[in-house]
PyMOL CGO cylinders between C-alpha atoms (Angstrom):
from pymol import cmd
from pymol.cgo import CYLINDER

trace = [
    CYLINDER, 128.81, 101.88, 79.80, 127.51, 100.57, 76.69, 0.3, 1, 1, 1, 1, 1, 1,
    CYLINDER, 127.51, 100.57, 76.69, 124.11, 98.43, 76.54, 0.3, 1, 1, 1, 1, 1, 1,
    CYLINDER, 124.11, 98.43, 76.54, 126.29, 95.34, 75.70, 0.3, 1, 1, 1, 1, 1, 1,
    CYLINDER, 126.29, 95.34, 75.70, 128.13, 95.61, 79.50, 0.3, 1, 1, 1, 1, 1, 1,
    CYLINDER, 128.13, 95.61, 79.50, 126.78, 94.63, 82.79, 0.3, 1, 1, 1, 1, 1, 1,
    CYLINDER, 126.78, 94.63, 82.79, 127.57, 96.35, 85.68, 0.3, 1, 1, 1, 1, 1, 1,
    CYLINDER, 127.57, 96.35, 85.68, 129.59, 93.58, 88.12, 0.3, 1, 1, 1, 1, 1, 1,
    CYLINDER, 129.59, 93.58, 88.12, 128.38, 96.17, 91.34, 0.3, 1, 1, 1, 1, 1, 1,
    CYLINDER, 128.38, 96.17, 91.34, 125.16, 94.04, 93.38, 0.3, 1, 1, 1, 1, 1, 1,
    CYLINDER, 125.16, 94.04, 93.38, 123.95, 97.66, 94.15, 0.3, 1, 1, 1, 1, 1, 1,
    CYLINDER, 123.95, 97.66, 94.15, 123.34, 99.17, 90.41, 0.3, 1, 1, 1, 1, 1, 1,
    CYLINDER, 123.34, 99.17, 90.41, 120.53, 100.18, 89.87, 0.3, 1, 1, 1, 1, 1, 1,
    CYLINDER, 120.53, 100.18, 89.87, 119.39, 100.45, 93.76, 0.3, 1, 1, 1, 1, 1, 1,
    CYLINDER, 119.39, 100.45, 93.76, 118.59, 103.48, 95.47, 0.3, 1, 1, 1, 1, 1, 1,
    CYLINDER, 118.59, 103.48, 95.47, 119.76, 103.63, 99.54, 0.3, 1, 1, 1, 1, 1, 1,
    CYLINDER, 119.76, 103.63, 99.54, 115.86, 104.37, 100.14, 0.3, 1, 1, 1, 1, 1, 1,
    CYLINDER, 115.86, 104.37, 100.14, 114.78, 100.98, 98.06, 0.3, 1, 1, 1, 1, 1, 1,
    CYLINDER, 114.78, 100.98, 98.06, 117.45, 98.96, 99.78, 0.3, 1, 1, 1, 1, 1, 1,
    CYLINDER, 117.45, 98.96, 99.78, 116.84, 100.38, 103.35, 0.3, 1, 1, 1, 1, 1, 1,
    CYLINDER, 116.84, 100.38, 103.35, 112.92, 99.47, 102.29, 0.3, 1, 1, 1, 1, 1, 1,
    CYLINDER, 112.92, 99.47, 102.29, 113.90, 96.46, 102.01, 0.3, 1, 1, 1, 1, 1, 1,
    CYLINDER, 113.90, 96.46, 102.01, 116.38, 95.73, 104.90, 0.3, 1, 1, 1, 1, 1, 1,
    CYLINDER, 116.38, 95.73, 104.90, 113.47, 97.03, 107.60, 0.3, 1, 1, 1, 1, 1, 1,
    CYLINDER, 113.47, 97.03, 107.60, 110.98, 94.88, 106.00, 0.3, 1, 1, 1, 1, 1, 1,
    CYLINDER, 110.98, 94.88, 106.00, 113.12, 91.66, 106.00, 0.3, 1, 1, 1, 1, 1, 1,
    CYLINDER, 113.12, 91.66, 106.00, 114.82, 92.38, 109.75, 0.3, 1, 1, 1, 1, 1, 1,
    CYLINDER, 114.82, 92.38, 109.75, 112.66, 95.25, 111.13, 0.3, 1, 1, 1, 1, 1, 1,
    CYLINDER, 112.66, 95.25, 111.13, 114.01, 97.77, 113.22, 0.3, 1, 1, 1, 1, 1, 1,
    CYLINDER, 114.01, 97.77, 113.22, 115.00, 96.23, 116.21, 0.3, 1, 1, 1, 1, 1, 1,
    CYLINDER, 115.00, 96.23, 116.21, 116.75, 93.63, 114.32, 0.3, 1, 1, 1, 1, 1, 1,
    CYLINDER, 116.75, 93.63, 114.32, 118.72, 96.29, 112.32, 0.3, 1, 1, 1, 1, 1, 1,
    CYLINDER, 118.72, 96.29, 112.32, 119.51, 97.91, 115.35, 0.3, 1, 1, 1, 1, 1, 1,
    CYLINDER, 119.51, 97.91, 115.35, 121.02, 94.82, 116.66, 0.3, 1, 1, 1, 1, 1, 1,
    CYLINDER, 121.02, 94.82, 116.66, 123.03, 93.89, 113.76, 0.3, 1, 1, 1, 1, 1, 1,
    CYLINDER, 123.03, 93.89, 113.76, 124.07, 97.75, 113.01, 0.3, 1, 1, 1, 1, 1, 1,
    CYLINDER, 124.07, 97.75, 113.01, 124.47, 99.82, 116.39, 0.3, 1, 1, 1, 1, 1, 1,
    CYLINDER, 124.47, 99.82, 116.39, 123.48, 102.98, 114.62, 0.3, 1, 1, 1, 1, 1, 1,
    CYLINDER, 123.48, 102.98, 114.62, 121.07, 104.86, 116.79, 0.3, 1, 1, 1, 1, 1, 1,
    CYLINDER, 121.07, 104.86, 116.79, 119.11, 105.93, 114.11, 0.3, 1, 1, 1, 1, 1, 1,
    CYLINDER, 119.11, 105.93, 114.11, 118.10, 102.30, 113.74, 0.3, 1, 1, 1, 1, 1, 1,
    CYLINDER, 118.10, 102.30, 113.74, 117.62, 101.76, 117.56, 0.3, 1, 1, 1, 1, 1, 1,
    CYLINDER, 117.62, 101.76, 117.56, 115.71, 105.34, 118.77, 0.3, 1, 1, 1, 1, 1, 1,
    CYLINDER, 115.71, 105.34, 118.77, 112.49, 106.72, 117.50, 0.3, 1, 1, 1, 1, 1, 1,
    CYLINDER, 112.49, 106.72, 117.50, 113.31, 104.94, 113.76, 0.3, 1, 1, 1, 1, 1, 1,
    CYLINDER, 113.31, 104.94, 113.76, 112.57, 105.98, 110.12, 0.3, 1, 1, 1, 1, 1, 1,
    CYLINDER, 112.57, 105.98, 110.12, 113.49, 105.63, 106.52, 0.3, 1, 1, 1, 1, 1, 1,
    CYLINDER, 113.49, 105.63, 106.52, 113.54, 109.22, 106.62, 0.3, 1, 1, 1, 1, 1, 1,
    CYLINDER, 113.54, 109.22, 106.62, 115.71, 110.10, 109.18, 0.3, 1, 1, 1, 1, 1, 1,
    CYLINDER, 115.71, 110.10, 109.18, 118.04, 106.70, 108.50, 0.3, 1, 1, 1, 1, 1, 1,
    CYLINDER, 118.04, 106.70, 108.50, 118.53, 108.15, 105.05, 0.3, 1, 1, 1, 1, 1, 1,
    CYLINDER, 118.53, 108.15, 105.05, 119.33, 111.41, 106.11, 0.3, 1, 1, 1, 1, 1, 1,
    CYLINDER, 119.33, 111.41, 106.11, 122.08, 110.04, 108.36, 0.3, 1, 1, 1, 1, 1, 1,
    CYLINDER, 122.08, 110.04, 108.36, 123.33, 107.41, 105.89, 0.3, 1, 1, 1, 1, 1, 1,
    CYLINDER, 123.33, 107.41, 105.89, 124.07, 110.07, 103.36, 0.3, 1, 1, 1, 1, 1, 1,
    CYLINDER, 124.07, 110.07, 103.36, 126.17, 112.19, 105.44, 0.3, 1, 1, 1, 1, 1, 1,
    CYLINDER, 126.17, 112.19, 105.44, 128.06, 108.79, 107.16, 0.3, 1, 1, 1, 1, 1, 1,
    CYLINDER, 128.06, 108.79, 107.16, 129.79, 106.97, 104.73, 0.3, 1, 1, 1, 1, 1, 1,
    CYLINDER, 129.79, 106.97, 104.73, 130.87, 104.69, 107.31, 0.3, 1, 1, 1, 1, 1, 1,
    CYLINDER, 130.87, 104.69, 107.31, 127.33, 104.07, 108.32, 0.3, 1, 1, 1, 1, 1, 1,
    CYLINDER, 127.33, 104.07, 108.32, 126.10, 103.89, 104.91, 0.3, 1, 1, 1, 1, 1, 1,
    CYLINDER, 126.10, 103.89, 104.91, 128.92, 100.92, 103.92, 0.3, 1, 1, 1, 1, 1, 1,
    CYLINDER, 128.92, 100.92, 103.92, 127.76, 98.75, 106.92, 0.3, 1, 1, 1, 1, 1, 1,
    CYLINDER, 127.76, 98.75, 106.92, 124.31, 98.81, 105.43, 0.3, 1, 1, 1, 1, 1, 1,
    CYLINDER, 124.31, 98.81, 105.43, 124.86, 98.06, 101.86, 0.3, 1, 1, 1, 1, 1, 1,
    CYLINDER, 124.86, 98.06, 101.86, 127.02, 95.49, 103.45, 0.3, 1, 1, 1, 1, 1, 1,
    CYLINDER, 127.02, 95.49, 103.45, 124.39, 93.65, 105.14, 0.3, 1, 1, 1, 1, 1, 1,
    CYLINDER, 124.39, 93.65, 105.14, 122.35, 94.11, 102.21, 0.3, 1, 1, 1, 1, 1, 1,
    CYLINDER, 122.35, 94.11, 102.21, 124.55, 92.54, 99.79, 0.3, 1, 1, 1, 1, 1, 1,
    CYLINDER, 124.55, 92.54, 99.79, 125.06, 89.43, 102.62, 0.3, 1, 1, 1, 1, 1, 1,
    CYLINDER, 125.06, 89.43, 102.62, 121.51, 89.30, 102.46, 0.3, 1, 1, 1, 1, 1, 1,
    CYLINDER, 121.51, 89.30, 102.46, 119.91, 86.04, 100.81, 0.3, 1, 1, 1, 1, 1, 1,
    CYLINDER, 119.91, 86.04, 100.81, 117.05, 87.45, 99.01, 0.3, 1, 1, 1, 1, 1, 1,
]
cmd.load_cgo(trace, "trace")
C-alpha cells in the first residue's frame, strides 16, 4: 500500500490488546460478558488470558472486533 492509499478496514492500525483495552474500559467486564458469552469475559477475567483465547478463536475474536467497530467512540 502506497502512502497515497488509505486503508478502508476500521481496525488498521489496532492491535486486539489496544482494542480489548479499550472495550473493558468503556463496558467493563461484566458488561462484556453480557454482550459476548465468552467465559473468558465472565470468570476470573483478563486482557491476558482474553487475548490468549481470542487468538486461537477466530470466532470469538470476530464477535469482539465486531462490537468494537459498533462502538460509538
Amino acid at each position: 500500500m502506497s502512502e497515497e492509499q488509505v486503508s478502508n478496514d476500521p481496525l488498521h492500525g489496532k492491535t486486539l490488546a489496544f482494542i480489548m483495552e479499550q472495550l473493558v474500559e468503556r463496558y467493563g467486564w461484566d458488561e462484556l460478558a453480557r454482550r459476548i458469552r465468552i467465559n473468558c469475559f465472565a470468570i476470573n477475567p483478563s486482557i491476558k488470558s482474553s487475548l490468549t483465547f481470542l487468538r486461537k478463536t477466530p470466532w470469538a475474536r470476530q464477535k469482539v472486533e465486531n462490537l468494537y467497530n459498533r462502538t460509538k467512540w
